[in-house]
GUNUDO-559995 format. One record per residue (C-alpha): x, y, z; residue in three letters. Coordinates in steps of 0.1 Angstrom, whole numbers, padded with zeros to 4 digits, always signed. Last residue first. Layout:
XYZala/...
END
This chain:
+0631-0317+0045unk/+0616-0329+0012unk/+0579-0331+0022unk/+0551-0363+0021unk/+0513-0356+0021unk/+0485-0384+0027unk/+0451-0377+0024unk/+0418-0393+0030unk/+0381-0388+0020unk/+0387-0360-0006unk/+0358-0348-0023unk/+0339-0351-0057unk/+0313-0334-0075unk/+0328-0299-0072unk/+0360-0311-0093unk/+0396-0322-0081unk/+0418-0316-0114unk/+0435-0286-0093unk/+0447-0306-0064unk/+0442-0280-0038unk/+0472-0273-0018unk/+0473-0237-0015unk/+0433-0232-0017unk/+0431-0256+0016unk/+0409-0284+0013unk/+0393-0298+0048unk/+0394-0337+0046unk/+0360-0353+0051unk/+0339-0345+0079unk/+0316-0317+0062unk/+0317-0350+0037unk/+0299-0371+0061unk/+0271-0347+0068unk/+0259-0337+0034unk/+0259-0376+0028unk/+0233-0381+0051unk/+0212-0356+0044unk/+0213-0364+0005unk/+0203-0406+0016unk/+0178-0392+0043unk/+0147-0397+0021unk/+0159-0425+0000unk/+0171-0446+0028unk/+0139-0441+0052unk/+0120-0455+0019unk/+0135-0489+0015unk/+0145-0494+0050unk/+0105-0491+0054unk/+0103-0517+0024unk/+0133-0539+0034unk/+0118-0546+0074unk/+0137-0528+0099unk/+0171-0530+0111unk/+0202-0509+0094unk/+0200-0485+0068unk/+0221-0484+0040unk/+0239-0457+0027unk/+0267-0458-0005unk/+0290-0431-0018unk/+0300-0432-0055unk/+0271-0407-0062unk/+0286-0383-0045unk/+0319-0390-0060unk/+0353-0402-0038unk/+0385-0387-0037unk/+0411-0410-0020unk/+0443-0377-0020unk/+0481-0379-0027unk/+0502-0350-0025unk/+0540-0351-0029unk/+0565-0328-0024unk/+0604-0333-0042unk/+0628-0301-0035unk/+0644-0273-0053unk/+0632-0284-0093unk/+0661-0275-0115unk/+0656-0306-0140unk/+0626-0325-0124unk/+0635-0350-0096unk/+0627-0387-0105unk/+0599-0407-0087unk/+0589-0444-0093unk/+0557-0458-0090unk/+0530-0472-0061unk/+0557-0496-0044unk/+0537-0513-0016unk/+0521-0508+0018unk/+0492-0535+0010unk/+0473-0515-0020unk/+0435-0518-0016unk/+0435-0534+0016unk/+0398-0543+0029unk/+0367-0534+0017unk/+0354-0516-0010unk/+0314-0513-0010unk/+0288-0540-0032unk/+0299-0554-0067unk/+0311-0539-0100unk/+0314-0569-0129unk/+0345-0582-0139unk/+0337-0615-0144unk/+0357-0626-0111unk/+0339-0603-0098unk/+0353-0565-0092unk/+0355-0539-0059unk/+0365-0506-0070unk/+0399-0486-0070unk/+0411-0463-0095unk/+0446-0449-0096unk/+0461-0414-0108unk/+0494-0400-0120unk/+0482-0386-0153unk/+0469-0413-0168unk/+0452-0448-0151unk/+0466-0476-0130unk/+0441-0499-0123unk/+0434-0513-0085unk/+0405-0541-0081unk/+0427-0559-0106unk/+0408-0576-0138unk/+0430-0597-0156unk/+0422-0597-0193unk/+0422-0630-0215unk/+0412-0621-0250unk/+0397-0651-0275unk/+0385-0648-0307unk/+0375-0677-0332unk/+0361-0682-0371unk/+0337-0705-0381unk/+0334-0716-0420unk/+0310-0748-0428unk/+0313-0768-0459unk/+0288-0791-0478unk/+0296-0808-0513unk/+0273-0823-0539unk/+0272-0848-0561unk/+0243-0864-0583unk/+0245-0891-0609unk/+0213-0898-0638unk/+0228-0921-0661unk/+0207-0944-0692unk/+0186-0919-0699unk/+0176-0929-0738unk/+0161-0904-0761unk/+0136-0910-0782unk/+0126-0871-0779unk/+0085-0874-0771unk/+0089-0915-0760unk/+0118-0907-0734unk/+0135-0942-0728unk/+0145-0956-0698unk/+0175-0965-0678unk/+0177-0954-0640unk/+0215-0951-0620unk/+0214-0927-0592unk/+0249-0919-0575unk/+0257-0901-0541unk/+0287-0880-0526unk/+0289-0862-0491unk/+0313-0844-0483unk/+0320-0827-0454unk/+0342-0791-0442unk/+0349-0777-0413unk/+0373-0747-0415unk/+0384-0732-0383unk/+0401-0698-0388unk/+0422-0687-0355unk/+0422-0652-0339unk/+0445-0646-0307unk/+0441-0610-0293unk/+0473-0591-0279unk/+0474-0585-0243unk/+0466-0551-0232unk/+0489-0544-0201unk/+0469-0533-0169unk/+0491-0513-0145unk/+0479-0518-0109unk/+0509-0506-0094unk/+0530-0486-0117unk/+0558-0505-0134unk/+0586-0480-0155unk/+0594-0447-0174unk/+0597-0419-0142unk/+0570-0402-0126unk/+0579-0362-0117unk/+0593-0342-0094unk/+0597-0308-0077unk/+0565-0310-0073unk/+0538-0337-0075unk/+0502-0339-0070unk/+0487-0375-0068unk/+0453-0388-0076unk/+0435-0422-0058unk/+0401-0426-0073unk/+0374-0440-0057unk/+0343-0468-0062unk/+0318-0483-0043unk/+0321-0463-0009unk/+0300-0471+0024unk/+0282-0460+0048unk/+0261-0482+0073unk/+0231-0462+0089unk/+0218-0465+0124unk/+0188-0446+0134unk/+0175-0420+0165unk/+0176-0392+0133unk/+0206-0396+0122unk/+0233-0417+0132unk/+0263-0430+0113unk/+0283-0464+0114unk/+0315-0467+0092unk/+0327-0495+0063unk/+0361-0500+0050unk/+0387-0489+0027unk/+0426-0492+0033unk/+0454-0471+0014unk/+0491-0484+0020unk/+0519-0467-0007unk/+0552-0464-0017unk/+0565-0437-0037unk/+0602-0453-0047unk/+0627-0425-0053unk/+0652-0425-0085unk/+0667-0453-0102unk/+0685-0477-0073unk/+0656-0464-0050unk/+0660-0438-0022unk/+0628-0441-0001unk/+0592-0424+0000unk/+0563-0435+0025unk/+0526-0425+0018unk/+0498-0431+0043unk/+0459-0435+0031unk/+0430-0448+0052unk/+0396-0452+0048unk/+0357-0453+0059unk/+0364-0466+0094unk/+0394-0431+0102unk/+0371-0404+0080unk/+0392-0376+0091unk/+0425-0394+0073unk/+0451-0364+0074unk/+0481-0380+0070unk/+0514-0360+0075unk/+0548-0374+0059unk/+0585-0358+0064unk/+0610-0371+0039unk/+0651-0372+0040unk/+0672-0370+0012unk/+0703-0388+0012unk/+0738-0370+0016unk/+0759-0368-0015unk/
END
């Protein structure tokens, strides 16, 4: 049986903000998806000013026909560890004696022993969790996030760099009686995921020329983002988000 053969388009409008380019090859158990997606930061003018855009946070979402994922390692896939509990039981004693003689006159009764004892113990209990925190996660139905982390897994400044460095994204099997294997991968980004920052100036007037353009500005750089046709449209794409990049790859 001859191999299939594969035909990929990028459309990547926004060439400093990101990149995206599929590649698909026969595997051993199916067709590896492979992917290179890039994020970076672009230079816009408005209004006789400079601004630097930038995006903190995108989502990578596939469309597939004629196919499907198949049972094995995604890229980016997080695997809960279990968590490790252990009882610690601290525990002191502390023993001490009196000895008085003497007699009570009102009973005439001698006291000849007067001990005390007493014993002291603390309970603590432990939890521990390790997580690796990837700047890519592999999340449900076919789709990826991407944000820059800390090493305490906080969200810090604009993506930057290579998200995924040209590598296996998942595995592909054909669907019983499906004709032939298309796949449609798109960076969407939100709204309020995109960042502006004005360059030069002192931080109040920056300050203040960034929150009265910000909307503008943004406006603009999505009419530049990737046109959607009605015929390819991924259908869980929303109003509040658009498609920066895309990368499309046909079964000749």
């Amino acid at each position: 049986m001859e191999d299939a053969k594969f035909k990929t388009n990028d459309k990547n409008p926004l060439t400093e903000l990101s990149g995206l380019r599929f590649n698909i090859t026969q595997g051993e158990t199916g067709f590896d998806l492979s992917c290179q997606m890039m994020f970076g930061k672009m230079t816009y003018e408005h209004g006789h000013r400079q601004y630097e855009i930038g995006v903190v946070r995108a989502h990578l979402r596939l469309t597939l026909e004629g196919c499907e994922t198949a049972l094995g390692k995604l890229f980016g896939e997080t695997v809960l560890v279990p968590v490790a509990e252990e009882d610690c039981i601290e525990s002191q004693e502390f023993a001490g004696i009196g000895i008085s003689s003497g007699v009570n006159a009102a009973s005439g009764v001698s006291a000849a022993v007067n001990a005390n004892a007493s014993t002291q113990g603390t309970r603590s209990r432990k939890s521990s969790q390790s997580k690796l925190h990837l700047p890519v996660t592999a999340l449900p139905n076919d789709s990826w996030e991407v944000k820059p982390l800390s090493v305490t897994g906080k969200i810090q400044g604009v993506i930057e760099g290579t998200a995924i460095p040209n590598e296996r994204l998942c595995i592909l099997q054909r669907k019983l009686g499906g004709n032939r294997i298309a796949v449609i991968g798109e960076v969407q980004v939100s709204k309020r995921d995109i960042k502006v920052s004005a360059k030069g100036g002192n931080k109040t007037f920056k300050a203040i020329t960034e929150w009265k353009n910000k909307d503008v500005i943004i406006g603009q750089i999505l009419k530049l983002a990737v046109q959607r046709e009605a015929a390819t449209s991924i259908s869980r794409q929303t109003n509040s988000t658009v498609a920066i990049s895309r990368s499309e790859v046909l079964e000749q």
